[in-house]
N, C-alpha and C positions, 0 to 999 in steps of 0.2 A: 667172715665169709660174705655175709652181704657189703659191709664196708668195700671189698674185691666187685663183688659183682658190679654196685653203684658205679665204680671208677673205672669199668669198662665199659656199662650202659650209656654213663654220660655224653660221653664225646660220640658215639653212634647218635645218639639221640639230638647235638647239636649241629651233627652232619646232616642228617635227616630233617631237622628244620630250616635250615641253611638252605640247604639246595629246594624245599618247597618253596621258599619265600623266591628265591631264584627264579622259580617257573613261575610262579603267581605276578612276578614282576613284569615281565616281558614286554612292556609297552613304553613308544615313546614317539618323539617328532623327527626326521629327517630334516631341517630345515632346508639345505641345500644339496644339488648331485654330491657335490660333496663329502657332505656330510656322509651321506650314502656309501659313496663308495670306500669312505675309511673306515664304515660301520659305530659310527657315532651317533648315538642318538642325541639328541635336545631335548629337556623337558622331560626325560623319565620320570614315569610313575611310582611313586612307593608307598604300601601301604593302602589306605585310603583314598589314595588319587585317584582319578580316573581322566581314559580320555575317550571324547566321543564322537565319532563323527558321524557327521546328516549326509543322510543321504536321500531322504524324503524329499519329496516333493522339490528336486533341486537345487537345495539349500546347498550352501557353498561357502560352509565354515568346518572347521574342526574347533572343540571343545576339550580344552585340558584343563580340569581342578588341580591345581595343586597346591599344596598347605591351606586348603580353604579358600582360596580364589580363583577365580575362572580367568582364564585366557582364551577369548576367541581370534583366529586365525583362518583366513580367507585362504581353501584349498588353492589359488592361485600362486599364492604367497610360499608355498611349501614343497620340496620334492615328495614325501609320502609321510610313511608310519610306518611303524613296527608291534604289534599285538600279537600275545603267544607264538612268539618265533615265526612268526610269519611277514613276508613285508611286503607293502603297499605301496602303489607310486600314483599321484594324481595328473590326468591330462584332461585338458578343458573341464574341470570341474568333475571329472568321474574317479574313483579310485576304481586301481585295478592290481588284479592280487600278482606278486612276481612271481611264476612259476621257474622260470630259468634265466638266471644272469649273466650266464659268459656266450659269450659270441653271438648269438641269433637268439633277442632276447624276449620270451615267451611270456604273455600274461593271460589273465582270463578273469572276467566279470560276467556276474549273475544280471540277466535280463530276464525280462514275463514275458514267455513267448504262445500264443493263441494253440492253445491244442487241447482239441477233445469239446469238453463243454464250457472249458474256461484258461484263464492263463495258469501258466505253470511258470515256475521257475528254472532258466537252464543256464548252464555254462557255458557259454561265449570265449573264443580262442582271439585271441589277438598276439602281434607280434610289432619290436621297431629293430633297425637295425643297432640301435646306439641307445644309452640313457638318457640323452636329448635328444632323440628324435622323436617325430611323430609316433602315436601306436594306433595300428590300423588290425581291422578284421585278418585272420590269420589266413587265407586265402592263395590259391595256387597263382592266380593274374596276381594279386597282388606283388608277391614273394618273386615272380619275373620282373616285376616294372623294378621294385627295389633294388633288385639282385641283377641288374642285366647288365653287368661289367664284370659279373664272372657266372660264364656259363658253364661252366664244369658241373656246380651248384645247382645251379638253376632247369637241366638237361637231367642230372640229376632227381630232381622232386617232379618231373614233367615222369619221369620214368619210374621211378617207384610208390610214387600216391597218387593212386586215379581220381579221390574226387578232395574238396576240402575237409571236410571230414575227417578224413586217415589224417591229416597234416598235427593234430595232437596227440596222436600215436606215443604212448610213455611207454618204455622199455622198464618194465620192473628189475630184471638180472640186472643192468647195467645202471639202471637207477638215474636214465635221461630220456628228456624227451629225442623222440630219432630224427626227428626234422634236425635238433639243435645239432644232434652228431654227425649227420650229412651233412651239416655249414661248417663243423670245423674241419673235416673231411676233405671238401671240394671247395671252398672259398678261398682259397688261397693262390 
């Protein structure tokens, strides 16, 4: 009987370590758009590895240990990262976290912004139209200068977000940002 049970515990138990080492992994380099956009990473981490990137004091490297030695790489040099399922894209030496990839493509970085008796950390919206374009403040003037070849869109966000603000509006049911769903909407 326990011989039974052992030989059903096992394989649960090697699925269960399996799939943690899975998550625990999830880090790696984007080297090029590329890369990116075939979901390749470079340089994954395993185990031990680590990778690290500065963002102090405008440092403008990433740090990846792997088998014991360091590789440094000039955020320049790189399209992003990928750490715990999430992915990162560097422009002018900033990373910024991807919130939404397909059509109207949404990011957002923490800045210290002056409130109260001191800085605070907030979440900053940004958007580009492309994964080589510029990323700019997520902005209603913005989003017309970009967008002014199709006003359907643009006529659009003029009419249903009054100020910038509302423009990161996430739709939890739908599970997108609604800005993104009005560009696939009316962009066309």
């Amino acid at each position: 009987m326990k011989a039974l049970k052992l030989m059903i515990l096992v394989p649960f138990m090697a699925f269960f370590i399996q799939n943690a080492a899975a998550n625990g992994q999830g880090a790696g380099l984007y080297l090029t758009l590329q890369d990116y956009m075939n979901h390749k990473l470079s340089y994954t981490t395993v185990g031990n590895d680590k990778l690290k990137v500065s963002s102090l004091f405008g440092s403008s490297t990433v740090v990846l240990t792997h088998d014991g030695k360091k590789q440094v790489f000039e955020k320049s040099e790189i399209f992003g990262y990928s750490k715990d399922g999430q992915d990162y894209r560097f422009f002018n030496n900033v990373e910024y976290r991807i919130l939404s990839a397909k059509g109207l493509l949404i990011y957002s970085h923490s800045t210290l912004v002056q409130q109260g008796k001191g800085p605070k950390p907030t979440e900053q919206y940004y958007f580009s139209s492309g994964l080589s374009d510029p990323i700019q403040p997520l902005t209603i003037a913005n989003i017309k200068d970009v967008y002014a070849k199709h006003p359907k869109f643009t006529y659009a966000v003029e009419s249903l977000f009054k100020n910038d603000g509302d423009l990161a509006a996430y739709d939890s049911y739908n599970k997108q940002y609604k800005i993104a769903w009005l560009y696939s909407q009316n962009a066309k």
